[in-house]
SETOR-650868 format. One record per residue (C-alpha): residue number from 1; residue in three letters; x, y, z. Coordinates in Angstrom, 3 decimals, always signed. Layout:
N
<site><resi>NUM</resi><resn>ALA</resn><px>X</px><py>Y</py><pz>Z</pz></site>
...
This chain:
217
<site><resi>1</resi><resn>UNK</resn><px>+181.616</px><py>+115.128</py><pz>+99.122</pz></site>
<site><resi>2</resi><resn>UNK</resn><px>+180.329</px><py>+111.614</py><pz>+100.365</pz></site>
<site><resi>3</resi><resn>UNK</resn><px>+177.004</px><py>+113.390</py><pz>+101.967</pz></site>
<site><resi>4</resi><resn>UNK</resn><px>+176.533</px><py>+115.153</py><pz>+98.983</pz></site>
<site><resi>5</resi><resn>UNK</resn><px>+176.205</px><py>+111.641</py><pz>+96.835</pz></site>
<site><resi>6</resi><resn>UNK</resn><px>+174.168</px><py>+110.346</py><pz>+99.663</pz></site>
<site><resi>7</resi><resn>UNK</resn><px>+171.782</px><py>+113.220</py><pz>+99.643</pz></site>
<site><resi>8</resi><resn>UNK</resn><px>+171.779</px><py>+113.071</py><pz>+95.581</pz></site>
<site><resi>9</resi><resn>UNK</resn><px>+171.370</px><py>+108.807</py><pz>+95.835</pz></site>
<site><resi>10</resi><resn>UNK</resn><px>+168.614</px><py>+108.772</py><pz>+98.315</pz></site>
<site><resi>11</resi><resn>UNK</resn><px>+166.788</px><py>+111.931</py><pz>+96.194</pz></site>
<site><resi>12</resi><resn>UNK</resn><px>+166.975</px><py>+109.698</py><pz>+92.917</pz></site>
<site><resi>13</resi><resn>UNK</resn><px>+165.915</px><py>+106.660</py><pz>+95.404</pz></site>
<site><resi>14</resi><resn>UNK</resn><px>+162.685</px><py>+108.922</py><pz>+96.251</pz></site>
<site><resi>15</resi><resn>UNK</resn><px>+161.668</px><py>+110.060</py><pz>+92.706</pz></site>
<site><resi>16</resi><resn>UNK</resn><px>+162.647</px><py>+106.054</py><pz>+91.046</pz></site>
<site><resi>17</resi><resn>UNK</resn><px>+159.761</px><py>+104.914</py><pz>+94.439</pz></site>
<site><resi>18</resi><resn>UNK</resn><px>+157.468</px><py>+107.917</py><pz>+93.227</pz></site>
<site><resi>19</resi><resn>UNK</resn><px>+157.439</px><py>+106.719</py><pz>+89.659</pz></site>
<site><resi>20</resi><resn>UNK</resn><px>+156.936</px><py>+103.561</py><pz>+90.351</pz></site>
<site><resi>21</resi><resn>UNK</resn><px>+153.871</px><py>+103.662</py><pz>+92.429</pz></site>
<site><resi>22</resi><resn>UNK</resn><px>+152.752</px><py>+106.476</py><pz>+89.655</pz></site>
<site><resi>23</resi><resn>UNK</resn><px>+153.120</px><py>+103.493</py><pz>+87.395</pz></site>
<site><resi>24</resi><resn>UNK</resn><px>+151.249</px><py>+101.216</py><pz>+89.627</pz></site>
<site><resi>25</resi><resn>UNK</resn><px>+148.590</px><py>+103.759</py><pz>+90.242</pz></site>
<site><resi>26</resi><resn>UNK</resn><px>+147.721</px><py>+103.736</py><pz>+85.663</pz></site>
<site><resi>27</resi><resn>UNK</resn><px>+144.253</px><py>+102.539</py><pz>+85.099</pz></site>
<site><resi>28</resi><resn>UNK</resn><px>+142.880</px><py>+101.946</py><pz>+81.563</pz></site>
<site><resi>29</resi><resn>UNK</resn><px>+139.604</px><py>+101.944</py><pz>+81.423</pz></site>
<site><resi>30</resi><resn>UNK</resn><px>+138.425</px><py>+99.815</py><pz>+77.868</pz></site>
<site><resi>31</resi><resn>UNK</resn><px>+134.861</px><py>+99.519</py><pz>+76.558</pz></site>
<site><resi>32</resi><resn>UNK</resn><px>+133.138</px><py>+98.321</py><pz>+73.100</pz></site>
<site><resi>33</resi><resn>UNK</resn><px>+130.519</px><py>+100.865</py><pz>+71.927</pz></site>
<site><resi>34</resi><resn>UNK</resn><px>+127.307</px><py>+100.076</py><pz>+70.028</pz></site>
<site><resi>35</resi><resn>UNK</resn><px>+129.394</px><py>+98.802</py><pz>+66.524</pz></site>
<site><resi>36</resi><resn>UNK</resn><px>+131.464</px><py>+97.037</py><pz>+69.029</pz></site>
<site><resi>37</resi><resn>UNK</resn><px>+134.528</px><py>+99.091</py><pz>+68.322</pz></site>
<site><resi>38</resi><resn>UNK</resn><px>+137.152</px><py>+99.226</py><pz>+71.195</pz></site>
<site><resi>39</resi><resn>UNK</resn><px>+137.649</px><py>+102.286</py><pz>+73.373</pz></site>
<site><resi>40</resi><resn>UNK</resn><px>+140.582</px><py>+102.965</py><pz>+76.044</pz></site>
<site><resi>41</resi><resn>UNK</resn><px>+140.553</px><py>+106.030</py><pz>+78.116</pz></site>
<site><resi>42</resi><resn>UNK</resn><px>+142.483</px><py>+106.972</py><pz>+81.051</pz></site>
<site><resi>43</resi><resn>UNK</resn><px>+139.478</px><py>+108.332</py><pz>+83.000</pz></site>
<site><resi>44</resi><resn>UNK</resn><px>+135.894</px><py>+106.539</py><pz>+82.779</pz></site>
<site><resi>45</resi><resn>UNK</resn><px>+134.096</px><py>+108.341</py><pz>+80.364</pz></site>
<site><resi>46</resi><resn>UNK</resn><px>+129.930</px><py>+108.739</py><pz>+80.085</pz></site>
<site><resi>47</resi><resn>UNK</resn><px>+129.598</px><py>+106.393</py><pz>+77.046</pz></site>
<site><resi>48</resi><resn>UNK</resn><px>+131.723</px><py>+103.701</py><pz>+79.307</pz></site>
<site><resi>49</resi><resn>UNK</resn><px>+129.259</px><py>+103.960</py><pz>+82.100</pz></site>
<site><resi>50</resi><resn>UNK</resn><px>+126.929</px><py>+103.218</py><pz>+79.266</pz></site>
<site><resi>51</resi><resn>UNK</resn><px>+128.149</px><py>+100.260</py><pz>+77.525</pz></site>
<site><resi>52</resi><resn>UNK</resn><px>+130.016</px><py>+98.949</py><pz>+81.131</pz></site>
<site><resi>53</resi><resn>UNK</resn><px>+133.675</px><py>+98.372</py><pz>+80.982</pz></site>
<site><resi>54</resi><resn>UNK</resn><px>+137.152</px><py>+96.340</py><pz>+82.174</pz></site>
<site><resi>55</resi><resn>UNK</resn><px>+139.456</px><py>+98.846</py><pz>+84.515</pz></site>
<site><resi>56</resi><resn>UNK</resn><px>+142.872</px><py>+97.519</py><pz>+83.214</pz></site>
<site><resi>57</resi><resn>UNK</resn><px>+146.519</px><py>+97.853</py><pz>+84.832</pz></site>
<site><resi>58</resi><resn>UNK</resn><px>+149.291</px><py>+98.921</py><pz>+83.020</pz></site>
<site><resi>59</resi><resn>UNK</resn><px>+150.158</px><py>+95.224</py><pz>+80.959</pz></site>
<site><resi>60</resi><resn>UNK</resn><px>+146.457</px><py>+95.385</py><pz>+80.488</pz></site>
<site><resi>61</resi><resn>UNK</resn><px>+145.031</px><py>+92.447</py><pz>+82.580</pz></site>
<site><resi>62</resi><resn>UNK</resn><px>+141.485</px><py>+93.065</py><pz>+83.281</pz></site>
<site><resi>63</resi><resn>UNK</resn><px>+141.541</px><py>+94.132</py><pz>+87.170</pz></site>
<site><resi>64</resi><resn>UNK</resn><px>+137.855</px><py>+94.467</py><pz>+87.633</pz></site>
<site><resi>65</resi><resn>UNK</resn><px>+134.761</px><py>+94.274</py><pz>+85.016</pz></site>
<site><resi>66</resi><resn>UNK</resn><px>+131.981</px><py>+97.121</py><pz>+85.910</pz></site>
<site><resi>67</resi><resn>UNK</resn><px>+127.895</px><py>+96.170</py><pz>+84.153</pz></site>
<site><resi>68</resi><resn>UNK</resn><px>+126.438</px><py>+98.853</py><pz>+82.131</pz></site>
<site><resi>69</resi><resn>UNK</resn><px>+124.137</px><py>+101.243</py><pz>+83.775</pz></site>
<site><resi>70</resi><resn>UNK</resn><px>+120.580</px><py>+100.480</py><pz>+84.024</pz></site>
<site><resi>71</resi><resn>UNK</resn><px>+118.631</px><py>+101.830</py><pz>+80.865</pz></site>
<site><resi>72</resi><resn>UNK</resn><px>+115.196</px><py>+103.215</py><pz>+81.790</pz></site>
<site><resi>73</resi><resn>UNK</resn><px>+113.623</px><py>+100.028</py><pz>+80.151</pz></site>
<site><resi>74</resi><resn>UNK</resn><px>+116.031</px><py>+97.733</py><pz>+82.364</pz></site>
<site><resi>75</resi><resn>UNK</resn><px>+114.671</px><py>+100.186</py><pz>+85.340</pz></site>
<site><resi>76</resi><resn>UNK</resn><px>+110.864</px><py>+99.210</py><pz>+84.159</pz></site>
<site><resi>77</resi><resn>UNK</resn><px>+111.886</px><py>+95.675</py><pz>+83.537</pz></site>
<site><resi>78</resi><resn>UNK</resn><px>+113.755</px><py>+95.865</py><pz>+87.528</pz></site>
<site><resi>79</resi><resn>UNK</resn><px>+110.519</px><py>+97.519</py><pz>+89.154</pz></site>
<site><resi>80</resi><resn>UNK</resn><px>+108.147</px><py>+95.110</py><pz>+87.754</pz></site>
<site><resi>81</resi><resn>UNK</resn><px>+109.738</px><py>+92.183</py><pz>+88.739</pz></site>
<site><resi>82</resi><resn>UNK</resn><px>+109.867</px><py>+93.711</py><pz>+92.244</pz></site>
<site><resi>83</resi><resn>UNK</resn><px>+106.263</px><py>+93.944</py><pz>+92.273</pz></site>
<site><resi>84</resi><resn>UNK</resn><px>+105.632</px><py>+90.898</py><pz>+90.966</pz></site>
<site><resi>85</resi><resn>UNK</resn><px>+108.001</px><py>+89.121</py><pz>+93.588</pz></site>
<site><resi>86</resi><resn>UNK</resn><px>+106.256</px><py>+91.193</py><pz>+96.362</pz></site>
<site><resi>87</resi><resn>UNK</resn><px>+102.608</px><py>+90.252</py><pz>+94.616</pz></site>
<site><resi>88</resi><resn>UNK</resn><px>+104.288</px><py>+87.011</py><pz>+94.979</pz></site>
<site><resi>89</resi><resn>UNK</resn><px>+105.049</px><py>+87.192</py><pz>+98.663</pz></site>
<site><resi>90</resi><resn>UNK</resn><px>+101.994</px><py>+88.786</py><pz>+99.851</pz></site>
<site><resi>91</resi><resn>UNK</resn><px>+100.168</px><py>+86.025</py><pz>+98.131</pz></site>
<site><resi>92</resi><resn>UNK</resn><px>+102.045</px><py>+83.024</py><pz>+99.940</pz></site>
<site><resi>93</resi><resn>UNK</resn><px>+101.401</px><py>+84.726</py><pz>+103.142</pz></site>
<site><resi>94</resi><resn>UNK</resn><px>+97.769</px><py>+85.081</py><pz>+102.307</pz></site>
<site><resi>95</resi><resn>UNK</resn><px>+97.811</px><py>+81.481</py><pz>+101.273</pz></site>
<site><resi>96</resi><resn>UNK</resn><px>+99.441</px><py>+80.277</py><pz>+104.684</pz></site>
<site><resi>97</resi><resn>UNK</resn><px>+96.497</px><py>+81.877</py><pz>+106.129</pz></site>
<site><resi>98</resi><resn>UNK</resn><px>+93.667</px><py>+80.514</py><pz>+104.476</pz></site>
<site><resi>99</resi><resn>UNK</resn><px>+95.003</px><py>+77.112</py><pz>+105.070</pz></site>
<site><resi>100</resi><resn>UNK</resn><px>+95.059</px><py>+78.036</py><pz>+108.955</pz></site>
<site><resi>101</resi><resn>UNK</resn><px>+91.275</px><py>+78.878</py><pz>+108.252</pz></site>
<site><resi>102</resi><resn>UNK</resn><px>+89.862</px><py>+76.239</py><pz>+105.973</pz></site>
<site><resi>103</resi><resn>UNK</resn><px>+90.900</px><py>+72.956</py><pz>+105.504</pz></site>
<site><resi>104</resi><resn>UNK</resn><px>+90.081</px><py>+72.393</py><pz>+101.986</pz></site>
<site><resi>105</resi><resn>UNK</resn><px>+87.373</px><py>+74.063</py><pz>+99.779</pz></site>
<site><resi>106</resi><resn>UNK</resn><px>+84.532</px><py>+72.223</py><pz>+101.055</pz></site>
<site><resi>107</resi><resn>UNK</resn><px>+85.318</px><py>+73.554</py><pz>+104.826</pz></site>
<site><resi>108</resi><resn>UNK</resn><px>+85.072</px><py>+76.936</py><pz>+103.146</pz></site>
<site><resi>109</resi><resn>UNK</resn><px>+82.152</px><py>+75.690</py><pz>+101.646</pz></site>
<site><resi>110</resi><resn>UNK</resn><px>+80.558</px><py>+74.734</py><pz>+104.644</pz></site>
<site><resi>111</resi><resn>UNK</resn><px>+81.785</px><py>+78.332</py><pz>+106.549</pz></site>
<site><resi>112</resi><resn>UNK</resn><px>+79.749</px><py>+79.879</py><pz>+103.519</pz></site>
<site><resi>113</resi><resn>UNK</resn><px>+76.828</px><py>+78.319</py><pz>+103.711</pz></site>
<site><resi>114</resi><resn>UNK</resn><px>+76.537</px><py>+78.550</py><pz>+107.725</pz></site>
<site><resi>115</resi><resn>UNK</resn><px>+77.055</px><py>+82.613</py><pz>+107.800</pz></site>
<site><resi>116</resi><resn>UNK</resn><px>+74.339</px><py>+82.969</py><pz>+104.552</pz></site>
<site><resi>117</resi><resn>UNK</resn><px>+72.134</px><py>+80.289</py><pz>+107.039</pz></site>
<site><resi>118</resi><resn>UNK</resn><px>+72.385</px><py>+82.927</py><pz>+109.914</pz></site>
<site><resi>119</resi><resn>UNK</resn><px>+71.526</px><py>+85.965</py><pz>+108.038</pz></site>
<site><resi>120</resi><resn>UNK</resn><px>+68.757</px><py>+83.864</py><pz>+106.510</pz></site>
<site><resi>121</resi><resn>UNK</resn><px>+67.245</px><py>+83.115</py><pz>+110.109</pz></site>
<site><resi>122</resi><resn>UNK</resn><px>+67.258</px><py>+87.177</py><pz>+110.000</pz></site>
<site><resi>123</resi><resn>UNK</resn><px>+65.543</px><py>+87.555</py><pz>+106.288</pz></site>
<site><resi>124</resi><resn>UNK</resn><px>+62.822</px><py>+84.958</py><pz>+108.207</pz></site>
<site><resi>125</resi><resn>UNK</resn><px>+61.994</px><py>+86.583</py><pz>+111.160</pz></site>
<site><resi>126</resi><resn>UNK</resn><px>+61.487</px><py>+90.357</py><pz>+109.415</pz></site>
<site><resi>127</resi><resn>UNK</resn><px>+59.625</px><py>+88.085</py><pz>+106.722</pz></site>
<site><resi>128</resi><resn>UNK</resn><px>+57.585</px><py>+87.315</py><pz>+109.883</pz></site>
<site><resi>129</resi><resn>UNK</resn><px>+57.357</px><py>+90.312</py><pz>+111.350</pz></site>
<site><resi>130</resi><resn>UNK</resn><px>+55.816</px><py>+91.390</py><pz>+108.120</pz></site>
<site><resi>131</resi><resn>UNK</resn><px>+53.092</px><py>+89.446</py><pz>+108.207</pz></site>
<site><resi>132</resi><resn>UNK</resn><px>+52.333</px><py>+90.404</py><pz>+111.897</pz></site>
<site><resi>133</resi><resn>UNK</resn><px>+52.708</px><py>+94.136</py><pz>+111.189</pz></site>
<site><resi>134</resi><resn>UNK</resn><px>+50.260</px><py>+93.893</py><pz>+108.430</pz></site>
<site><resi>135</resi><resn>UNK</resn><px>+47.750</px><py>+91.846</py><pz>+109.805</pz></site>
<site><resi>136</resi><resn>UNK</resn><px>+48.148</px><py>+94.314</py><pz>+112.681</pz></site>
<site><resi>137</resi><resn>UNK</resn><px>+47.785</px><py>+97.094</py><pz>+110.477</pz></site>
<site><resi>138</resi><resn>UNK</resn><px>+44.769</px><py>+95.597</py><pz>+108.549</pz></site>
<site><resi>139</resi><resn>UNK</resn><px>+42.966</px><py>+95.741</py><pz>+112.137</pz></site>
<site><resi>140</resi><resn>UNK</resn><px>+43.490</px><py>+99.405</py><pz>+112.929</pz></site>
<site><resi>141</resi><resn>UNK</resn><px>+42.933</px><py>+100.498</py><pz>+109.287</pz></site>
<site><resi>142</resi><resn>UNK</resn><px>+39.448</px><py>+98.657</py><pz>+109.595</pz></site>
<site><resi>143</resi><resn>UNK</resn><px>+38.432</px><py>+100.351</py><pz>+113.181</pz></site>
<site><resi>144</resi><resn>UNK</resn><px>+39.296</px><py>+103.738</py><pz>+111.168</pz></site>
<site><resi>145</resi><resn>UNK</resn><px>+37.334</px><py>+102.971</py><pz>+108.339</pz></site>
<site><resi>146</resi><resn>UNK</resn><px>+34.652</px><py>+102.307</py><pz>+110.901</pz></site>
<site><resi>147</resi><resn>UNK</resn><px>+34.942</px><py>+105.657</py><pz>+112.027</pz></site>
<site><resi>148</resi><resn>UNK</resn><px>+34.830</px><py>+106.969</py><pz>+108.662</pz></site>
<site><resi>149</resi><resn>UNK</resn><px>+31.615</px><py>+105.449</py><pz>+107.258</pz></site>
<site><resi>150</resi><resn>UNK</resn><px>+29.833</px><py>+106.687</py><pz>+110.446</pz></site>
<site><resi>151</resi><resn>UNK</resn><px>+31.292</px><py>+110.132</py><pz>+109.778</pz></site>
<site><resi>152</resi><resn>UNK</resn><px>+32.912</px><py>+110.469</py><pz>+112.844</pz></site>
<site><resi>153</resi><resn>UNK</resn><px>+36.612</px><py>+111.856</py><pz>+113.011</pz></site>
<site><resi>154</resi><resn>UNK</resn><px>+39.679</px><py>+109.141</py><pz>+113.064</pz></site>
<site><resi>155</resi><resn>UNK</resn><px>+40.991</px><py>+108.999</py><pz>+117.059</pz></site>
<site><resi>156</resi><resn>UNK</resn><px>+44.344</px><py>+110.321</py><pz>+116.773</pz></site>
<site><resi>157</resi><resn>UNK</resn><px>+45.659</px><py>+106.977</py><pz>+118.852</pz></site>
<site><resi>158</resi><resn>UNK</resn><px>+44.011</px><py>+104.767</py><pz>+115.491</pz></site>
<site><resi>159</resi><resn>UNK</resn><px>+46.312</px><py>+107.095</py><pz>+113.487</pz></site>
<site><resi>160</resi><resn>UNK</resn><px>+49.464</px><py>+106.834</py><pz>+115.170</pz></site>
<site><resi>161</resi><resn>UNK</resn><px>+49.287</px><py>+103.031</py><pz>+115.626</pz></site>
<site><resi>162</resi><resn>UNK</resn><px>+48.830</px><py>+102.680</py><pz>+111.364</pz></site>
<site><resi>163</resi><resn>UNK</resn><px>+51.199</px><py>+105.017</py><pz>+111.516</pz></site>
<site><resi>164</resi><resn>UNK</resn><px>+53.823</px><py>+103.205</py><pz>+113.702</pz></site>
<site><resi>165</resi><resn>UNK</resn><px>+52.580</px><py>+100.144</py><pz>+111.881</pz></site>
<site><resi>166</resi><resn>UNK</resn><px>+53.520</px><py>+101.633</py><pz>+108.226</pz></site>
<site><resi>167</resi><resn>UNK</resn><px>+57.201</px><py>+102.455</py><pz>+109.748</pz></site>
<site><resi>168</resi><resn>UNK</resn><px>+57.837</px><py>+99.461</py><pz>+111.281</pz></site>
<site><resi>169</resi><resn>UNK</resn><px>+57.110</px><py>+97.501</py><pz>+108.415</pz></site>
<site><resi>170</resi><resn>UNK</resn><px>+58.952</px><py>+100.010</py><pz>+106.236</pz></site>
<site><resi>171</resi><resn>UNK</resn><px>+61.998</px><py>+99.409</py><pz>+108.458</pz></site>
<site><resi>172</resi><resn>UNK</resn><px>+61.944</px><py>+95.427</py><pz>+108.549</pz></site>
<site><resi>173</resi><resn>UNK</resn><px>+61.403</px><py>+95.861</py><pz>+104.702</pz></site>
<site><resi>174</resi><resn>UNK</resn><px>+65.008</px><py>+97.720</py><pz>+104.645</pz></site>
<site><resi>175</resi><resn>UNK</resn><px>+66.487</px><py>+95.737</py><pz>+106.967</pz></site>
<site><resi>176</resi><resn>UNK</resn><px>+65.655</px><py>+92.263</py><pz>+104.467</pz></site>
<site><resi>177</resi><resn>UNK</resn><px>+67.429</px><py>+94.163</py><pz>+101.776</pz></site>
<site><resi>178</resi><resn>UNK</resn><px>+70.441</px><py>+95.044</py><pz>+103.972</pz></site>
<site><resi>179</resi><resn>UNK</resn><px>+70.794</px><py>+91.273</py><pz>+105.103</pz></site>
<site><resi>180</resi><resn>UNK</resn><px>+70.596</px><py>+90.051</py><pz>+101.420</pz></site>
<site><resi>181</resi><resn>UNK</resn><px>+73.216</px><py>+92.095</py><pz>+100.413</pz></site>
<site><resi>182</resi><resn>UNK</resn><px>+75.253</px><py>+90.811</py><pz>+103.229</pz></site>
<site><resi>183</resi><resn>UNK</resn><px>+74.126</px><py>+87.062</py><pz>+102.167</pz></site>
<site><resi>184</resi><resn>UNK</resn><px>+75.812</px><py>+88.327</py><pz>+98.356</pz></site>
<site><resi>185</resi><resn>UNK</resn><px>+79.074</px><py>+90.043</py><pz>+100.067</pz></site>
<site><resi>186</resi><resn>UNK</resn><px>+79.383</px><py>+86.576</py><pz>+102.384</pz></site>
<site><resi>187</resi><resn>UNK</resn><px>+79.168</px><py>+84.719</py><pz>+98.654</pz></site>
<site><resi>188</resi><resn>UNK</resn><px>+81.347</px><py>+86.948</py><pz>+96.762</pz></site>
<site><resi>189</resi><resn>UNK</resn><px>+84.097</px><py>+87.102</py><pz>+99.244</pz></site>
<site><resi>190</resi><resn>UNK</resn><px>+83.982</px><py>+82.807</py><pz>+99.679</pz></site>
<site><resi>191</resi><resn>UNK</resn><px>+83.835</px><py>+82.695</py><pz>+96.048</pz></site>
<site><resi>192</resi><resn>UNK</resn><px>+87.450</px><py>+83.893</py><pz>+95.582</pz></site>
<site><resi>193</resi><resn>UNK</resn><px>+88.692</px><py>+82.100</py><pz>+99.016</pz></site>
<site><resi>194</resi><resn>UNK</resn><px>+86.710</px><py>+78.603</py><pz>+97.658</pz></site>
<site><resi>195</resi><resn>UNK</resn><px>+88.551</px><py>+78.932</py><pz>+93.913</pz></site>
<site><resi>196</resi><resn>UNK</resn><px>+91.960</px><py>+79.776</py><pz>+95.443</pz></site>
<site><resi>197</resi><resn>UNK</resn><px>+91.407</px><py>+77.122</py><pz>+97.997</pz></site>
<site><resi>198</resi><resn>UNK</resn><px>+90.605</px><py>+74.636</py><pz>+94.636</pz></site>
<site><resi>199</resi><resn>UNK</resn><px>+93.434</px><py>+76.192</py><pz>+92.934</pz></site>
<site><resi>200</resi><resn>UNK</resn><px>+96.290</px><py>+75.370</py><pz>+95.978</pz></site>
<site><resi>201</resi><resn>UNK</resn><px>+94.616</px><py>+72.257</py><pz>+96.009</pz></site>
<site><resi>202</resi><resn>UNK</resn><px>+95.052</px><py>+71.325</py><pz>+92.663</pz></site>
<site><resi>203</resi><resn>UNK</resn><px>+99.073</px><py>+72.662</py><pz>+92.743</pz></site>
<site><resi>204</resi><resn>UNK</resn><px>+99.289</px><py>+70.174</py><pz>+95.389</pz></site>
<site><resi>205</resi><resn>UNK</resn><px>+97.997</px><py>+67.389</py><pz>+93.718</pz></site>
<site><resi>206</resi><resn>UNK</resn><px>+100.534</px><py>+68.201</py><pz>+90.507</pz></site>
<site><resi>207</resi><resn>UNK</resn><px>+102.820</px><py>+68.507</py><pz>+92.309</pz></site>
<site><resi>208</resi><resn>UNK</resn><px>+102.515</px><py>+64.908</py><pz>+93.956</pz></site>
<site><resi>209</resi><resn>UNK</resn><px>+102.119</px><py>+63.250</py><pz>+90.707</pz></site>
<site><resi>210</resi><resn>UNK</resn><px>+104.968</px><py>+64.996</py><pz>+89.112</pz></site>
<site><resi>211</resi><resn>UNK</resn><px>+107.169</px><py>+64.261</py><pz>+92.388</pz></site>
<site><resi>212</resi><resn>UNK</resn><px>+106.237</px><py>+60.460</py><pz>+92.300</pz></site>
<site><resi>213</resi><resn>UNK</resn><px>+108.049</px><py>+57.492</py><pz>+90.851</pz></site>
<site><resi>214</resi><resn>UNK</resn><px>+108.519</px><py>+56.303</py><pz>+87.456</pz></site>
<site><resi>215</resi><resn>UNK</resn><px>+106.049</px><py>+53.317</py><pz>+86.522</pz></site>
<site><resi>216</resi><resn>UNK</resn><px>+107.832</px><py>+50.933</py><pz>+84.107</pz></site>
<site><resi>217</resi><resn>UNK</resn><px>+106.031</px><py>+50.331</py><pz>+81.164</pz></site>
């Protein structure tokens, strides 16, 4: 008889533990839809995910709080900001660069106009070349017209030096055009390296007079 009230004693002992910790294990889950009406549900529903919602124990103290989901204009809203803040980035590290490079505008300035100087000795000397080619030129076209007005054939070596002289001249003629378009590329790329230069410059110099002290009046 006394290990049959044991047994039945530590069985009701076993369910009483079980119910409690069944009682422990409740969640509520409470959320305020759209008209901000109050919703409890035992499991988290799809319109909770939505709106976010408190996970409450069983004398309803809020045990955790859980944000709504992301809406696909808060996912927009997220990505841009992350490519603005890596715009952002990249341009800082750009910026810590250029001030390795240049000094302050005017050093740009000066880097500018001492690469357009060098292609420039280039543009000169073809220039020159030019003038030699033709003059050259003029001088064999004469000897041929020699020929010509005596009615005696060309020499083929007369021909091939105009010749040579026409592509020669030809080529130094494309080769001024290639060199001032690399004088406008050297200008267009300082041109946005001077102005942000100007611009960091000017940020720094805001930022100086903002940061300094009060004058009394």
């Amino acid at each position: 008889m006394k290990r049959a009230l044991a047994t039945l004693a530590g069985l009701l002992l076993a369910v009483s533990a079980h119910a409690d910790d069944t009682e422990h294990s409740i969640r509520l889950f409470r959320y305020y839809d759209a008209d901000h009406k109050v919703h409890i549900d035992q499991q988290v529903s799809d319109d909770a995910l939505t709106y976010g919602y408190d996970e409450l124990d069983k004398q309803m103290n809020v045990m955790r709080s859980v944000a709504p989901r992301p809406t696909a204009k808060d996912l927009e809203r997220i990505k841009a900001e992350q490519v603005r803040r890596e715009q952002a980035e990249e341009q800082a590290r750009a910026d810590v660069q250029l001030k390795r490079l240049y000094s302050s505008p005017q050093d740009a300035e000066r880097t500018r106009d001492g690469q357009v100087d060098a292609i420039q000795l280039h543009i000169d000397f073809s220039n020159n070349s030019i003038v030699r080619l033709r003059s050259l030129r003029a001088q064999q076209a004469e000897i041929a017209a020699g020929y010509e007005r005596s009615g005696k054939p060309v020499p083929k070596d007369i021909q091939d030096s105009i010749q040579k002289y026409d592509a020669q001249i030809v080529a130094a003629q494309e080769d001024i055009k290639t060199r001032k378009a690399d004088q406008d590329d050297v200008r267009s790329q300082f041109a946005t390296i001077i102005q942000r230069l100007r611009d960091m410059q000017s940020g720094s110099s805001t930022d100086s007079a903002s940061s300094g002290p009060a004058t009394t009046p």
